[in-house]
C-alpha positions as CSV (number, residue, x, y, z in Angstrom):
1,X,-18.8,-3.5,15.6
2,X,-20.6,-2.8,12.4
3,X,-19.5,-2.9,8.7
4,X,-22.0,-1.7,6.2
5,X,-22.0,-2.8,2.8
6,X,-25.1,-0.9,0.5
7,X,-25.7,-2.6,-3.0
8,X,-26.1,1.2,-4.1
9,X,6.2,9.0,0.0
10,X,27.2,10.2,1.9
11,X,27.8,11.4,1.4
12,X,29.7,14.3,2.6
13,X,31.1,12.1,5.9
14,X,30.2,13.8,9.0
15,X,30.0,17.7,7.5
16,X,27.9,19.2,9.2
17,X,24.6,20.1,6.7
18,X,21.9,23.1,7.8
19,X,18.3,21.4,6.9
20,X,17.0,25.1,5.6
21,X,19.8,25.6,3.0
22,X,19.9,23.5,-0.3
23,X,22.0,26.0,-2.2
24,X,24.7,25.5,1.3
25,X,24.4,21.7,-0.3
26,X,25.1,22.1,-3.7
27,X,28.0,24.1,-2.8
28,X,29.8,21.2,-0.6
29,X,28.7,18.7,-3.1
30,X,30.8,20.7,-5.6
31,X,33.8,20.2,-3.7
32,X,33.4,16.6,-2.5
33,X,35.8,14.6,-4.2
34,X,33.8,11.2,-3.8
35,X,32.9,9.0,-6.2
36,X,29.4,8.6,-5.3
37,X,28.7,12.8,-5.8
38,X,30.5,12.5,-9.3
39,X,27.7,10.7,-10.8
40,X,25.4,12.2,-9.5
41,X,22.1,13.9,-11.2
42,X,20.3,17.0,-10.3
43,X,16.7,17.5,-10.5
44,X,14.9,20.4,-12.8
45,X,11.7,19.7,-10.9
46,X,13.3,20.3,-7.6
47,X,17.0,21.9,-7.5
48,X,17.5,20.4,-4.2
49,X,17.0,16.8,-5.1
50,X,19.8,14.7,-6.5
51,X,20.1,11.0,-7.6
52,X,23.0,8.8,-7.4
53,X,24.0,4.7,-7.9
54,X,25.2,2.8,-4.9
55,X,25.9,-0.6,-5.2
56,X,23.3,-3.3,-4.9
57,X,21.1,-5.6,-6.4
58,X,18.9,-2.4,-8.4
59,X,20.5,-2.1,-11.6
60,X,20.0,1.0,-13.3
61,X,21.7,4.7,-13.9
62,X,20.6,6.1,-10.4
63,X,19.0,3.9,-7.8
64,X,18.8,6.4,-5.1
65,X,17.6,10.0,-4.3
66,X,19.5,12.7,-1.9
67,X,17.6,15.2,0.2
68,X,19.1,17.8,2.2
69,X,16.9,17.9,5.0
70,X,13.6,15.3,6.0
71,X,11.5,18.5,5.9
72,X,12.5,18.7,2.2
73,X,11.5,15.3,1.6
74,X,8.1,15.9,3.0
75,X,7.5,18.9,1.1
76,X,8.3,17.2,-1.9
77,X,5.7,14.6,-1.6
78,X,3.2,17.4,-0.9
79,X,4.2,19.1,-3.9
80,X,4.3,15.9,-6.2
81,X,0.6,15.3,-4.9
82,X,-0.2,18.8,-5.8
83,X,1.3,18.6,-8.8
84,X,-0.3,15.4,-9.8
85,X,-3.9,16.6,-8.9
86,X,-3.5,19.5,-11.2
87,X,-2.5,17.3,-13.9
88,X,-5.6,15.4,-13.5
89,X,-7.6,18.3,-12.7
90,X,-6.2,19.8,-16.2
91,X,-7.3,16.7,-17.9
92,X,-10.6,16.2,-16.6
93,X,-11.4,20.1,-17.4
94,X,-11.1,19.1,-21.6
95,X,-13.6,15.6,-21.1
96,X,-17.4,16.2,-21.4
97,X,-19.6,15.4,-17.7
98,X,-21.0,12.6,-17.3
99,X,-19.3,10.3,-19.9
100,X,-19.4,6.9,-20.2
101,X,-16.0,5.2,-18.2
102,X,-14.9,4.1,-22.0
103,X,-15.4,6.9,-23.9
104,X,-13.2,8.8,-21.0
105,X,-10.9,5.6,-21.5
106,X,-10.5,6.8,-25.4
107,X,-9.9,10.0,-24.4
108,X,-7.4,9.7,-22.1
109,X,-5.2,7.3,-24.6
110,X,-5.8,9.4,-27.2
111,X,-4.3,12.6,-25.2
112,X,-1.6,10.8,-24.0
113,X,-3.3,11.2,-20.2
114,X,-2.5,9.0,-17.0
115,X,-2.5,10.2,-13.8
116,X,0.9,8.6,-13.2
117,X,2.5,11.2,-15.7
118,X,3.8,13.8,-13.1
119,X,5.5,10.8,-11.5
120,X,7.4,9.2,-14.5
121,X,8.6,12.5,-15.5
122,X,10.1,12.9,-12.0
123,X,11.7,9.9,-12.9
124,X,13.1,10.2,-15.7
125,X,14.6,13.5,-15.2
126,X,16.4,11.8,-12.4
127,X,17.2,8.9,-14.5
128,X,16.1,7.2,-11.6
129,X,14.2,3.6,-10.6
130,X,11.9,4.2,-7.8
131,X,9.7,1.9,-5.8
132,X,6.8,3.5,-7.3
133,X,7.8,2.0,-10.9
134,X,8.8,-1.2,-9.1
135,X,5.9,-1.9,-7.6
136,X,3.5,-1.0,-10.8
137,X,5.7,-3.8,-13.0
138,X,4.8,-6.2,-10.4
139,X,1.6,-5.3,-10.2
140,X,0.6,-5.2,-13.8
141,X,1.6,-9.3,-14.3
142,X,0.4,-9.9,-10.9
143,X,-3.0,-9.0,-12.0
144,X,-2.8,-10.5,-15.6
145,X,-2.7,-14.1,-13.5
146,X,-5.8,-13.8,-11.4
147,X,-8.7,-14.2,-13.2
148,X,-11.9,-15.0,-11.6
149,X,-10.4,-16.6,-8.2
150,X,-10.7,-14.6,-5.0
151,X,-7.5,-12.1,-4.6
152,X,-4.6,-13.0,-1.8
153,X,-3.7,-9.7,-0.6
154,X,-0.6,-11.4,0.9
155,X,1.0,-11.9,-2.3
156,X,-0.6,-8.3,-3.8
157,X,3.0,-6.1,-5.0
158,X,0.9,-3.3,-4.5
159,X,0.1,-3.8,-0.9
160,X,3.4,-2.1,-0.1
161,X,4.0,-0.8,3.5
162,X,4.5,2.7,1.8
163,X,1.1,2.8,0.4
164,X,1.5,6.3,-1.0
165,X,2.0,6.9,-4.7
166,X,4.4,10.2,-4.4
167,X,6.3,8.7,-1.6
168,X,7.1,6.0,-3.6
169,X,8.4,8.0,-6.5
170,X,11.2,9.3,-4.1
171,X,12.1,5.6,-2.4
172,X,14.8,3.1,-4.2
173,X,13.2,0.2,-5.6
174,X,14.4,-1.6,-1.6
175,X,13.2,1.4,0.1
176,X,16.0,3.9,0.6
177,X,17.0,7.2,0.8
178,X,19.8,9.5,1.8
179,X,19.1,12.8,3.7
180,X,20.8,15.4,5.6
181,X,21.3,15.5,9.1
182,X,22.3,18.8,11.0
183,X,24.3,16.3,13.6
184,X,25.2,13.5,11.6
185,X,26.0,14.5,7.8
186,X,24.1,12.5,5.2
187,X,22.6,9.4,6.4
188,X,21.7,6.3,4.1
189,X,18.4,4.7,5.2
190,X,16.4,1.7,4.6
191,X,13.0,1.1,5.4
192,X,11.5,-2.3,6.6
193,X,8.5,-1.4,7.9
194,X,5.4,1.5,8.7
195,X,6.2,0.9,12.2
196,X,9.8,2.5,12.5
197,X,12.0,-0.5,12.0
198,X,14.9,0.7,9.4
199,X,18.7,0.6,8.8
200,X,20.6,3.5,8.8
201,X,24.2,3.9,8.1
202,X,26.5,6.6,8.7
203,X,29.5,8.4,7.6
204,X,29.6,7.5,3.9
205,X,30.3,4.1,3.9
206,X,29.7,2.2,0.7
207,X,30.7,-0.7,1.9
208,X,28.2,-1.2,4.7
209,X,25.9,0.5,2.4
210,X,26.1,-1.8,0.0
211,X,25.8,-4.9,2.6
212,X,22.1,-3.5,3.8
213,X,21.0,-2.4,0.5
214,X,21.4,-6.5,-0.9
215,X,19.7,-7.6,2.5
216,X,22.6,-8.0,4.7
217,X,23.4,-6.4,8.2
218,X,27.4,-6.1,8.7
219,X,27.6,-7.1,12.1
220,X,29.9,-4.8,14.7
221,X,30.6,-1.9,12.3
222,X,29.7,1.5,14.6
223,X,28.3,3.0,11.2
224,X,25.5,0.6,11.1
225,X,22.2,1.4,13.2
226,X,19.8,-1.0,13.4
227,X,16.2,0.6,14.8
228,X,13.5,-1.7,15.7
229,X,11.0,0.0,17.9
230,X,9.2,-1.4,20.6
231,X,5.8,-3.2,20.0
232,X,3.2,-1.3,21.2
233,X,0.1,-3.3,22.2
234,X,-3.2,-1.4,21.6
235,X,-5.2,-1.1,25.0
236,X,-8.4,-2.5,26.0
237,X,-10.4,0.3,25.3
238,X,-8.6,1.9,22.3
239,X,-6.4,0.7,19.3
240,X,-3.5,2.5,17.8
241,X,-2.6,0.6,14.6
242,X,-4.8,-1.1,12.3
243,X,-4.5,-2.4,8.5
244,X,-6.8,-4.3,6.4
245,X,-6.7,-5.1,2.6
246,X,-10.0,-6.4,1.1
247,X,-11.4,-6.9,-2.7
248,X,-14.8,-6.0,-3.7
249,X,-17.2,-7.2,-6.6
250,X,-18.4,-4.2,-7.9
251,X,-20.0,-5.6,-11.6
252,X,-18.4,-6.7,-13.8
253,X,-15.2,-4.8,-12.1
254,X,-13.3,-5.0,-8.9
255,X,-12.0,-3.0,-6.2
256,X,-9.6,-2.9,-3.2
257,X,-9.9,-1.2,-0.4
258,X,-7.0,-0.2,2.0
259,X,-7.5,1.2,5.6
260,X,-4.8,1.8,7.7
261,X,-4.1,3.8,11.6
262,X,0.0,4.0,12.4
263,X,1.5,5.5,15.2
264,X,3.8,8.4,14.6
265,X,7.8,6.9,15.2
266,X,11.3,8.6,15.0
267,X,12.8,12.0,15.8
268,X,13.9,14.7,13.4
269,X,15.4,17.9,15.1
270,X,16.4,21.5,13.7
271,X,16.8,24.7,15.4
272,X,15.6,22.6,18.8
273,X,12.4,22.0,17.2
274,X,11.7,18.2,16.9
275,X,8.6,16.3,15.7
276,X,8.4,12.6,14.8
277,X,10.2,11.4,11.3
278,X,6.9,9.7,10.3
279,X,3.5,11.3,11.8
280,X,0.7,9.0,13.6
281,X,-1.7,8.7,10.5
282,X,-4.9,7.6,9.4
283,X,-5.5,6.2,5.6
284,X,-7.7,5.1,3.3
285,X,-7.7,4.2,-0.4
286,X,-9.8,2.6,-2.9
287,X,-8.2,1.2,-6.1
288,X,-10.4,0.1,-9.2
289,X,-9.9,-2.7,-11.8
290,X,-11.5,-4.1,-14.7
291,X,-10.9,-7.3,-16.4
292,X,-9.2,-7.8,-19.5
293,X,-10.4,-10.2,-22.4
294,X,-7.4,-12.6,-21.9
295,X,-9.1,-13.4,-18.5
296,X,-6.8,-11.3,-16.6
297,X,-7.3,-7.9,-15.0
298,X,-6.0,-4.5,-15.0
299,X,-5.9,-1.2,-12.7
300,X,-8.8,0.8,-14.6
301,X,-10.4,4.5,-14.5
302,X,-13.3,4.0,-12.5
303,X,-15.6,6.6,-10.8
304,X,-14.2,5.0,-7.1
305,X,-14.2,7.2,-3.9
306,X,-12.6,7.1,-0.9
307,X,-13.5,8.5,3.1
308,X,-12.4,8.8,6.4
309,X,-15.6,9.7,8.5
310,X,-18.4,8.3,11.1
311,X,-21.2,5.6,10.8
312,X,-22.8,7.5,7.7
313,X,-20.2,9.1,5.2
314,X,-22.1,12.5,5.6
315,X,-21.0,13.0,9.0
316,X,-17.5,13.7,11.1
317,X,-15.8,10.5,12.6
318,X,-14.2,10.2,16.0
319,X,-10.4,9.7,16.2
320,X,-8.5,10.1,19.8
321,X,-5.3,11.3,20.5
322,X,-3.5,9.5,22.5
323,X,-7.3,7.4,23.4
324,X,-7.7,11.0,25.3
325,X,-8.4,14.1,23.0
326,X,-10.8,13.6,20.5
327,X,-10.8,14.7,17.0
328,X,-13.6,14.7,14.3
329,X,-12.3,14.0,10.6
330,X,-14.2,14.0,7.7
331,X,-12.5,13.6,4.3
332,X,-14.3,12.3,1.5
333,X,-13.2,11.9,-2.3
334,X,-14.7,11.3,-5.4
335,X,-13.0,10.8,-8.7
336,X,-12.4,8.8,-12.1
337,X,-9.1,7.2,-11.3
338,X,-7.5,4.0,-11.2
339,X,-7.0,4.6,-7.1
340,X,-8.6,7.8,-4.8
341,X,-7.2,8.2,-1.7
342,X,-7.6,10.4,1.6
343,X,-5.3,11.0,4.7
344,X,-5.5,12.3,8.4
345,X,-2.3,13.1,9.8
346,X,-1.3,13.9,13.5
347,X,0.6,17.8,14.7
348,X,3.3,16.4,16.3
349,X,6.0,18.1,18.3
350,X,8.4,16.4,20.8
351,X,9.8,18.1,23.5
352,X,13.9,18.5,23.5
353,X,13.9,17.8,27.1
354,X,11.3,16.1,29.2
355,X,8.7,13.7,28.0
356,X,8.0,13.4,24.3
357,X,4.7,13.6,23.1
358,X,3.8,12.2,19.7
359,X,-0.2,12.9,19.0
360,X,-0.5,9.7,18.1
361,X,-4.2,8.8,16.9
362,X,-6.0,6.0,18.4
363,X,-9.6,4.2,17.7
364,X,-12.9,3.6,20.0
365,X,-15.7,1.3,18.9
366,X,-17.9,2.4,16.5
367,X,-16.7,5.6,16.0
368,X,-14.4,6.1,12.8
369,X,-14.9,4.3,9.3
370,X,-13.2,3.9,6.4
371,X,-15.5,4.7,3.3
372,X,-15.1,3.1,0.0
373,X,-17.3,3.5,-2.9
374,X,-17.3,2.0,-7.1
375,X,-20.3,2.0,-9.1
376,X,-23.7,0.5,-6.6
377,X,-21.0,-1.1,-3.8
378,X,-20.6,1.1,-0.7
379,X,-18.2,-0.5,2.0
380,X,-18.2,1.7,5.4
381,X,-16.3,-0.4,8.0
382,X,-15.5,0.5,11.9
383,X,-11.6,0.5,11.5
384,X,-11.6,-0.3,15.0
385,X,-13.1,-3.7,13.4
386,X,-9.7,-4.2,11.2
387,X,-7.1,-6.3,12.1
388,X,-4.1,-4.9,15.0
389,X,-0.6,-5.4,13.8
C-alpha cells in the first residue's frame, strides 16, 4: 500500500463485407445508391478510411468515419501513433540538447511544430470533427478558468473515457464509428463507456441512427442493440479495473497524472479467429501545464515522463492474467511534450466454441506502479491503491 512521491483511439444494409479487403469496399460503395455514401469523403492518408455526415447534434461537413473492418481501425491508430512520433522525433532532431523549455517553446512556434500536427491533418483531409478536436476546445477554456484553486478532475474535458490521443482522432465528437462486419454489414456504434457499454445499430438506418447519436434510444426497433456488460467485481485478492486522475505541483507548473487497468470486452470474429473488440489494458499518462499571465493555465512542452513498472522505476512490475499468470512490464518514457504516455495491452484470443478466454490483466498489492515524473516531482503509486470502478 505505498505511494511514493520524491521532491527530485450503413451503410451498405446487410451486404455482406470481407474484413481483409478494402478495395472489395470501395467497389460496393461505388454502386450504393444511398445518400449517406454520396457525400462521402475518402482519405489520402489511408484509402480505406471514409467520412460521412449523419444527422445529429455535431454540425460540421463529416461527423463520422467508416472502417471496413475493426482490425483496420486498430491498425490505424497504431499507424497514427507511429506517424505522430516520427513527427516529433523529426522535430526534436533540428533543436539543440539540453535547451531551456522556452527557448524549445520559440522553436517550436517558429517552425510551425506541435505534436498534434499529424492529427489535424488527418482531420482535415477528412473534413472531419473528431472527438480529439472536441475535447482540446474544451479543454483549452477549461483550463483558462482555474487559476490557482485545486483542479476537479470530474469536470476535466480531457478526462475522457477514451484517453488516447489517436483513438480520438478517428471517434465523432459523441463517440461513434461505423465499421464492417463480415455477418452484419456496416454497423453504426456509439460508445458510452471503457467498460463495453455502447449502442449499436444495424442495417443502415438513419433514423434510429440519428435518435442515439442526439442521446436518445428508440425503444422496440430490432436494429437497435443496446450492450451493457455485466459488472465485474474485482476479487479479494486481485483487482481488474482501476482509474485515478490526480494533479501535481511541480514549480511553478502542474501536471496530471492518469492511471488506468480495463478488462478486455466484446467479440470481433474473421476467418473463425475471434479476440475481444477492446483488449484488457493497462495505462498510464502524464500531461504537463504551465500557467499563463492572465492567471489561467495552458497544456505546455514540459520534460514529463511516464511508466508502467514495480516499486522502483528501474525494475519490471507484476501484472496477472486472469489474478493467475503473471507478467512483468516495464515501459518507461521520457520526452518534452505537453502529455507522454505508455501502454500494456493483453494477447487475447476467444475460442469459437467452448469457453472464451480474454487475458484480462489483474493487480496484487504492491506489485505494479504507475510512474509519473516533471521537473524534481516523482509520483510512483501501487495502482492496486487507485480507486475500483
Amino acid at each position: 500500500m505505498k505511494k511514493i512521491i520524491l521532491s527530485l483511439s450503413f451503410l451498405a444494409g446487410l451486404v455482406l463485407v470481407s474484413c481483409e479487403s478494402a478495395d472489395q469496399l470501395q467497389e460496393q460503395n461505388a454502386n450504393n445508391d444511398n445518400s449517406l455514401m454520396r457525400r462521402q469523403r475518402q482519405s489520402s492518408m489511408f484509402n480505406y478510411i471514409q467520412s460521412t455526415r449523419i444527422e445529429s447534434d455535431v454540425n460540421c461537413e463529416n461527423n463520422i468515419l467508416i472502417f471496413p473492418s475493426w482490425r483496420h481501425y486498430w491498425e490505424t491508430i497504431d499507424r497514427l501513433d507511429q506517424m505522430v512520433e516520427g513527427d516529433c522525433n523529426a522535430f526534436d532532431s533540428t533543436v539543440p540538447n539540453n535547451i531551456s523549455e522556452e527557448r524549445y517553446d520559440i522553436l517550436a512556434d517558429a517552425a510551425g511544430f506541435d505534436e498534434d500536427n499529424v492529427l489535424r491533418r488527418f482531420e482535415t483531409d477528412l473534413a472531419f470533427c473528431s472527438l480529439r478536436s472536441k475535447i482540446e476546445s474544451l479543454e483549452t477554456a477549461w483550463l483558462d478558468r482555474q487559476g490557482d484553486r485545486e483542479w476537479d478532475a470530474n469536470s476535466d474535458p480531457d478526462n475522457h473515457f477514451i484517453d488516447d490521443q489517436a483513438e480520438r482522432t478517428l471517434l465523432s465528437p459523441n463517440a461513434e464509428v461505423i465499421v464492417g462486419d463480415e455477418r452484419r454489414g456496416y454497423v453504426y456504434y456509439k460508445f458510452l463507456d471503457d467498460e463495453g457499454s455502447r449502442i449499436e445499430v444495424l442495417n443502415n438506418d438513419r433514423d434510429a441512427i440519428s435518435q442515439v447519436s442526439r442521446g436518445r434510444i428508440p425503444t422496440g426497433n430490432p436494429n437497435v442493440v443496446v450492450v451493457r456488460p455485466d459488472k465485474e467485481s474485482n476479487s479479494n485478492k486481485c483487482k481488474r479495473k482501476v482509474t485515478e486522475y490526480a494533479y501535481e505541483i511541480s514549480g511553478a507548473n502542474r501536471l496530471k497524472r492518469t492511471s488506468k487497468v480495463r478488462p478486455a470486452f466484446g467479440t470481433i470474429c474473421s476467418n473463425n479467429s475471434c479476440t475481444s473488440l477492446v483488449a484488457s489494458r493497462i495505462v498510464s499518462k502524464t500531461n504537463g501545464y504551465k500557467k499563463k499571465k492572465n492567471g489561467g493555465w495552458k497544456r505546455a512542452r514540459l520534460l514529463i515522463a511516464a511508466g508502467i513498472n514495480g516499486q522502483t522505476p528501474n525494475v519490471p512490475g507484476s501484472a496477472y492474467i486472469d489474478c493467475i499468470e503473471e507478467n512483468n512490464p516495464r515501459h518507461f518514457k521520457e520526452q518534452r511534450r505537453r502529455k507522454v504516455k505508455v501502454v500494456v495491452k493483453s494477447t487475447t484470443n476467444i475460442a469459437p466454441v467452448g469457453t472464451p478466454r480474454r487475458y484480462n490483466f489483474s493487480l496484487q498489492d504492491n506489485k505494479l506502479f504507475s510512474y509519473h515524473k516533471s521537473g524534481n516531482l516523482i509520483v510512483n503509486k501501487d495502482y492496486y491503491d487507485m480507486p475500483g470502478n
